[in-house]
C-alpha positions as CSV (number, residue, x, y, z in Angstrom):
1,X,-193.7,10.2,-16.7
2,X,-191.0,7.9,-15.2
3,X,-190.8,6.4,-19.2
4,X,-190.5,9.5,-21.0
5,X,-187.9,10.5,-18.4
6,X,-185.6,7.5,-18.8
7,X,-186.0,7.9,-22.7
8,X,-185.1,11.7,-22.4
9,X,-181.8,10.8,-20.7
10,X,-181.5,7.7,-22.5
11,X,-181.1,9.6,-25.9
12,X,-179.0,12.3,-24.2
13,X,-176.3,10.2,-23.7
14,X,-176.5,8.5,-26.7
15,X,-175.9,12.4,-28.4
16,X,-173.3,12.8,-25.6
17,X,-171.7,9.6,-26.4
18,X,-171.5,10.7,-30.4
19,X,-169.7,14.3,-29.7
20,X,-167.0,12.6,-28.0
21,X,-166.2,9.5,-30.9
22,X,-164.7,8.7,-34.0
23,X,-165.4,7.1,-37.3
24,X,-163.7,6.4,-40.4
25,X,-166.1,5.3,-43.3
26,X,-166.2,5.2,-46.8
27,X,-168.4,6.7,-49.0
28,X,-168.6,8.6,-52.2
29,X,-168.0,12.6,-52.5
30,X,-169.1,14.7,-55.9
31,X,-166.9,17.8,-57.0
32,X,-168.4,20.6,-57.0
33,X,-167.6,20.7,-60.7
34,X,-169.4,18.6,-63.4
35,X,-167.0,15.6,-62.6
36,X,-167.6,12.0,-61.3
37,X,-168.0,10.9,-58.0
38,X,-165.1,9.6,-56.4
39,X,-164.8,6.7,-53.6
40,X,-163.3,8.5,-50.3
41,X,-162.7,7.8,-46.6
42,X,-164.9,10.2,-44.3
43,X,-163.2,10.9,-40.9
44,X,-165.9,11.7,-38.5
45,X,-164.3,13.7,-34.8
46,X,-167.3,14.0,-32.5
47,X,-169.5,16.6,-33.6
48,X,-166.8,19.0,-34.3
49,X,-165.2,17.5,-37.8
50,X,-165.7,16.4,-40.8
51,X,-163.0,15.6,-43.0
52,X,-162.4,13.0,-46.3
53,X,-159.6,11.8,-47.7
54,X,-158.9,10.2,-50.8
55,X,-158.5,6.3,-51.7
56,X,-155.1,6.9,-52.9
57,X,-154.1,9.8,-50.1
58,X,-153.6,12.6,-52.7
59,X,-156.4,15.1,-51.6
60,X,-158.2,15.9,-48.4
61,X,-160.4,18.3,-47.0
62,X,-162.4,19.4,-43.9
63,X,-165.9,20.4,-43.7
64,X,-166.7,24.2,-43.3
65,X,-170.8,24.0,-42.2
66,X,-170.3,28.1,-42.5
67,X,-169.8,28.0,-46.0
68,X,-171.2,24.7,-47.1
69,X,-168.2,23.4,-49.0
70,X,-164.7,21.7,-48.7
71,X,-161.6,23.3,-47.6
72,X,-159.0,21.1,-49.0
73,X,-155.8,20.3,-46.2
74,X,-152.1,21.1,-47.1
75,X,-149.6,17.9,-47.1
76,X,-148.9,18.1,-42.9
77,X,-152.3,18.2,-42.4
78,X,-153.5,15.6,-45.1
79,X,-150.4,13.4,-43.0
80,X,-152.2,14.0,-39.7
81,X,-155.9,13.1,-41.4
82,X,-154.1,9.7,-42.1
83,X,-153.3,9.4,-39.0
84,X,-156.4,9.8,-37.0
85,X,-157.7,7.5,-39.3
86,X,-155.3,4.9,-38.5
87,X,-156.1,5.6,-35.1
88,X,-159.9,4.9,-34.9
89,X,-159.4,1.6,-37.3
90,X,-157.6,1.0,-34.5
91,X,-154.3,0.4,-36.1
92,X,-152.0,2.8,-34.3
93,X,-152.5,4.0,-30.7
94,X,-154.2,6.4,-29.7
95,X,-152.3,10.1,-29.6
96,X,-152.3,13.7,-30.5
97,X,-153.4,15.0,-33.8
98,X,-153.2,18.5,-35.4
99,X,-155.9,18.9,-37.4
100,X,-158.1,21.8,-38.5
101,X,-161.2,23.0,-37.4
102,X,-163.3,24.4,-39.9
103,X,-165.5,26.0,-37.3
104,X,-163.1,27.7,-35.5
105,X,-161.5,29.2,-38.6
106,X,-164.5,30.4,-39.5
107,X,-165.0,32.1,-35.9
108,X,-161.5,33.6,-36.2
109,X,-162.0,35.1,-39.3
110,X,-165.5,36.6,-38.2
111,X,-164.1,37.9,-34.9
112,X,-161.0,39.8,-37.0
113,X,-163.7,41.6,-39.7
């Protein structure tokens, strides 16, 4: 019992641990239309966002899980993506980004139908 106790809150705080990091890492991301896929940079905040942006900085987008699909980011925001990135590569320090929540636009939507 002692075991499976100490593997119960061993993997808690592992899942603890995830919610509250980041990650930047690249990957590959299909359109939705019949296109190729193209070579991005995933920006991972906790459990909370999901974002990409592109190789070349000209398109980004966060993660809605409500709809299943990208909501692409307007120029400040695709600025501030860049940003946070730069901040978990560890190349500028840490500091206050703006950046959208798809989830919580999705609640504030419901909440005003």
């Amino acid at each position: 019992d002692g075991e499976r106790y100490r593997q119960i809150l061993q993997a808690w705080q592992v899942e603890l641990q995830y919610g509250r990091t980041i990650e930047v890492y690249q990957g590959s991301r299909k359109p939705q239309s019949a296109g190729q896929a193209r070579t991005v940079n995933f920006f991972r905040l906790g459990r909370i966002g999901l974002y990409y942006l592109t190789l070349d900085e000209s398109e980004s987008a966060v993660w809605n899980s409500a709809n299943r699909q990208w909501q692409k980011l307007d120029d400040e925001q695709r600025g501030q993506l860049s940003r946070a990135m730069r901040m978990a590569r560890q190349e500028l320090v840490p500091g206050f980004i703006h950046l959208p929540l798809a989830a919580a636009q999705a609640g504030s939507n419901e909440a005003a139908q």
